[in-house]
N, C-alpha and C positions, 0 to 999 in steps of 0.2 A: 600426392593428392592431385586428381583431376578434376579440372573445371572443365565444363559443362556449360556454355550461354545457352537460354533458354531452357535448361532445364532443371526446373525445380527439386531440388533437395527437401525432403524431412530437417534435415536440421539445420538449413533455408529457412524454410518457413517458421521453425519453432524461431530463429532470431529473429526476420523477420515481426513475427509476432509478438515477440518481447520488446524491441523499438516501438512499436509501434503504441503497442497500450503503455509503456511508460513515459512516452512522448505526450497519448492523450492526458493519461493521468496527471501529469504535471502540469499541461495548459489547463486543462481543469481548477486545478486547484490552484494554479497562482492566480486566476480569472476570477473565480469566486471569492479570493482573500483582496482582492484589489476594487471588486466589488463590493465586499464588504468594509473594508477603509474607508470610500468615497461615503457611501449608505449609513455606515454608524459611526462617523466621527461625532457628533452631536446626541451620542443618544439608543440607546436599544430599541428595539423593534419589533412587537408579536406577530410572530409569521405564520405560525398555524395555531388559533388561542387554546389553551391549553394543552397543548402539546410541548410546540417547540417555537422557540423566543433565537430572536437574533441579538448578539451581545460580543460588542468589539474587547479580546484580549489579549495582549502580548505577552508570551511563555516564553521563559528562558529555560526551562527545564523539558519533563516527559510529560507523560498522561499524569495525572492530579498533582500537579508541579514537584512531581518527582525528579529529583536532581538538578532542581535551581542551580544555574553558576556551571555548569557541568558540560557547556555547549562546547567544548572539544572532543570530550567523549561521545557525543551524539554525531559530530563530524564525523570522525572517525569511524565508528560503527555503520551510519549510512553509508560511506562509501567501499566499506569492508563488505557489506551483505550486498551491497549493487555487484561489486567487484566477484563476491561468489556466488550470485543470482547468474550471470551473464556465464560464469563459465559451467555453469549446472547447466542450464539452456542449452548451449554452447557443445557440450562436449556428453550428456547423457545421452545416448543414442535414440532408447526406448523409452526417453522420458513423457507421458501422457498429457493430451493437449489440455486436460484440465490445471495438471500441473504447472504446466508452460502459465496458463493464464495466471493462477492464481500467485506465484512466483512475482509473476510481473506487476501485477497489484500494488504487493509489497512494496517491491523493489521502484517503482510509482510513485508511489504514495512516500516512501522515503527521500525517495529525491525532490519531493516538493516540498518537504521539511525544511531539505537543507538547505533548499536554493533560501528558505526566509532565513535560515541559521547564517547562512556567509553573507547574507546581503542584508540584513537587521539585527543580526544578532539574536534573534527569539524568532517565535514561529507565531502567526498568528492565526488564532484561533476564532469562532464568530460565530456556531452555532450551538445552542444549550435545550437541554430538554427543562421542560418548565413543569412535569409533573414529577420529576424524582431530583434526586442529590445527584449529579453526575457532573462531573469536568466538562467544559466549552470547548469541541473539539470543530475536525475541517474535513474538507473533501481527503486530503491525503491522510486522515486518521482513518477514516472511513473504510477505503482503499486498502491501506493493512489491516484494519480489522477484518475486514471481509476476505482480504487473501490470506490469511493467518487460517481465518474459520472454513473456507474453502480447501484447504491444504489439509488438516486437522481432519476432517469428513473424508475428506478421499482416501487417506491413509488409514484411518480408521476402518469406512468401507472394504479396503483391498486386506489391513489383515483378518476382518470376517470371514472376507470371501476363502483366503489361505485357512484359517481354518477350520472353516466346513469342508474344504476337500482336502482337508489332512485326514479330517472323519470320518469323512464318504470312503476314503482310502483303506481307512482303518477297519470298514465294516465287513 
């Protein structure tokens, strides 16, 4: 392998780029849950009325307290999909910079889990929707939902695209 100073690589920038949003994504979201300890210790908060309500909770499990007691397994797995987030990044050549992003999301958003998982033991959660039944979720739920649903779309897109010119082929 040759290095190159100054000159930018494709798969440079896709790492690059995967530091970088999973670096943002975790100050984000430790920023906002630390903000919200200080803000709701005393008490919840309507933040946008009828929408969405601020409300301090500490989760030792998943989404709808899925797997209470179970914070090893979640260790374990955040640092399992970080570990094959980075070498997907890492080592797919032609992997599309949507992917890159949304990859990164994830893998983001999971390590702001874990950073409350090894450092509280639970994850804290602070925002709730106040017009449906849904779990009090966080920036870093967010983050994977959104790179879960971003991933899902793109692939879904690409096999359309495949085939319609399997069809186009066929005619």
């Amino acid at each position: 392998m040759e290095i190159r100073f100054g000159e930018t690589t494709a798969r440079g920038r896709r790492i690059a780029l995967f530091w970088l949003l999973v670096i943002l994504v975790v100050i984000l979201d430790q920023t906002t849950k630390a903000a919200a300890i200080e803000v709701l210790e005393h008490g919840s908060l309507t933040f946008i009325p009828g929408i969405l309500n601020l409300v301090l909770v500490y989760n030792t499990g998943a989404a709808f307290s899925f797997g209470e007691g179970a914070g090893v397994i979640f260790v374990l797995a955040a640092i399992a999909f970080f570990v094959a987030s980075f070498v997907c990044v890492t080592n797919t050549e032609d992997l599309p910079f949507r992917l890159v992003v949304s990859i990164s999301l994830i893998a983001g958003g999971g390590m702001g889990n874990l950073v409350d998982r090894l450092i509280a033991g639970c994850v804290t959660d602070f925002l709730s929707f106040s017009f449906i039944r849904f779990p009090v979720f966080n920036v870093a739920d967010i983050c994977v939902t959104l790179g879960v649903a971003a991933t899902v779309l793109f692939l879904w897109q690409r096999d359309a695209s495949k085939q319609s010119l399997s069809v186009d082929a066929d005619m």
